[in-house]
C-alpha positions in Angstrom: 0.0 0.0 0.0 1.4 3.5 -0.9 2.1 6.0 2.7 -0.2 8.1 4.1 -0.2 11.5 3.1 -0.2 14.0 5.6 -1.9 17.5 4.8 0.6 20.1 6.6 -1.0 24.0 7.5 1.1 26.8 5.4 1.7 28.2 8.9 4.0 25.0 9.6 5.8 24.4 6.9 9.4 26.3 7.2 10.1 28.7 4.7 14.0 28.4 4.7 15.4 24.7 4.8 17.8 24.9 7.5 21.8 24.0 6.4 23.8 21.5 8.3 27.0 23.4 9.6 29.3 20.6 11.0 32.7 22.5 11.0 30.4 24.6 13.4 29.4 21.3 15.7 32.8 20.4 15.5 34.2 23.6 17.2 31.7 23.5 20.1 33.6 19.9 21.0 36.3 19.7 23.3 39.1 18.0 21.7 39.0 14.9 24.3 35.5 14.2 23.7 35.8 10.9 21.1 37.2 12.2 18.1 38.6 10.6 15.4 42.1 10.1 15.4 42.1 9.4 11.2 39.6 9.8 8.1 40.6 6.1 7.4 37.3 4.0 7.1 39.2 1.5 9.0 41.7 3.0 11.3 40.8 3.3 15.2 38.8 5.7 16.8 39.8 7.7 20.4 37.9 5.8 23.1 35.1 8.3 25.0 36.7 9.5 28.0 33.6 8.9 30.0 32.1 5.9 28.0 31.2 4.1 31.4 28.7 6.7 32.2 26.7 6.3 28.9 25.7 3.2 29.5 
């Protein structure tokens, strides 16, 4: 069966798509907070300094 379609109201749909700014994300990290250590697809990645408390 196809989806449903959802009617949205004009007042709800945004008028200006909003842009993903990752070099932006990226500067609000603190440089111990899992990054990774190469753009390899298969080197290692820098453990989470608090990993234990996410779980």
């Amino acid at each position: 069966p196809p989806p449903l379609t959802i009617d949205t109201p004009d007042a709800l749909r945004l008028t200006c798509e909003p842009v993903a700014d990752c070099k932006r994300y990226d500067s609000l990290r603190r440089p111990n907070h899992g990054k990774i250590t190469s753009a390899g697809r298969d080197e290692p990645a820098e453990a989470l300094r608090d990993e234990s408390r996410l779980r």
